[in-house]
N, C-alpha and C positions, 0 to 999 in steps of 0.2 A: 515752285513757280519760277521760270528763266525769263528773263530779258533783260535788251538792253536801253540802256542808259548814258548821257553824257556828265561825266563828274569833272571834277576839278581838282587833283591831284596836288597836293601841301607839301609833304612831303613823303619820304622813305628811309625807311630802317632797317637792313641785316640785323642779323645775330645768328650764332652757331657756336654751338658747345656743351657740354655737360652739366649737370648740377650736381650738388655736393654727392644724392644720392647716387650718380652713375645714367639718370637718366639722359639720353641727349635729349637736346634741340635744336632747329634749320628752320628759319624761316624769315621771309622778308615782308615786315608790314608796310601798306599806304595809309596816308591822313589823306579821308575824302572830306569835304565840305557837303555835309548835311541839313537839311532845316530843322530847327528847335520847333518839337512840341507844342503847337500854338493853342490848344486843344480848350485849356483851362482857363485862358488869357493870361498868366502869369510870367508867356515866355513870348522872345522875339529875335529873329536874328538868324543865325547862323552857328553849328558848331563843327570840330574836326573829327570825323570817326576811325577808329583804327579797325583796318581789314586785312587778314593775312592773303597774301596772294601771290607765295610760293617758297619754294627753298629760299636759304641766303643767294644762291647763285642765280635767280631770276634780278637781283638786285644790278646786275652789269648792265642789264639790260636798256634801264633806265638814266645812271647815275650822271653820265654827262648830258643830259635835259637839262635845261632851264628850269625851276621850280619858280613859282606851282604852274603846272602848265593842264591842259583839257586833256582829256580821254573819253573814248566810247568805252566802255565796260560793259562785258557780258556778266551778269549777274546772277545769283538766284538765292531764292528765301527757301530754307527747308525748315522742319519744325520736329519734334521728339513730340508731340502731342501734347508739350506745355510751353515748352520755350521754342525761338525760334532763332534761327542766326542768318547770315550772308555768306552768300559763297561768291568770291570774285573769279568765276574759270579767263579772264583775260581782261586788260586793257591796254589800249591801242593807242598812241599820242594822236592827236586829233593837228594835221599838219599847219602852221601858222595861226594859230589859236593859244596867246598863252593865258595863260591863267589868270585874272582882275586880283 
């Protein structure tokens, strides 16, 4: 399921490198602002969710933004037939909008 959505943008994280094994990794995470599970009544508020949304080198892209600032995000939920995750295929600074 694609679409999109306006989030609110926390922060960002590179990283690139190897682990002990030899394997690499590339990638830059976002902290979106999500809403807490209100489902059970136990929960309220707000939390930050970590989304990868590309190599380390998508990180230039952003880095002199203002944090936290808005974004449209294109999005999508796919699923393995028990678990499901996010895919961020883009998000766009949302112009003179920064982030509360």
């Amino acid at each position: 399921m694609r679409f999109n959505t306006k989030v609110q943008v926390l922060g960002m994280k590179s990283s690139k490198g190897s682990m002990d094994n030899g394997q690499a990794y590339d990638s830059t995470k976002a902290y979106i602002v999500i809403p807490l599970d209100t489902s059970k009544g136990n929960a309220k508020g707000m939390a930050a969710e970590e989304v990868t949304i590309g190599t380390s080198a998508k990180f230039a892209e952003y880095e002199k933004l203002p944090f936290p600032f808005v974004a449209d995000a294109d999005m999508e939920i796919v699923s393995n037939g028990k678990t499901s995750k996010k895919i961020v295929h883009s998000l766009v600074p949302v112009p003179n909008q920064k982030g509360a």
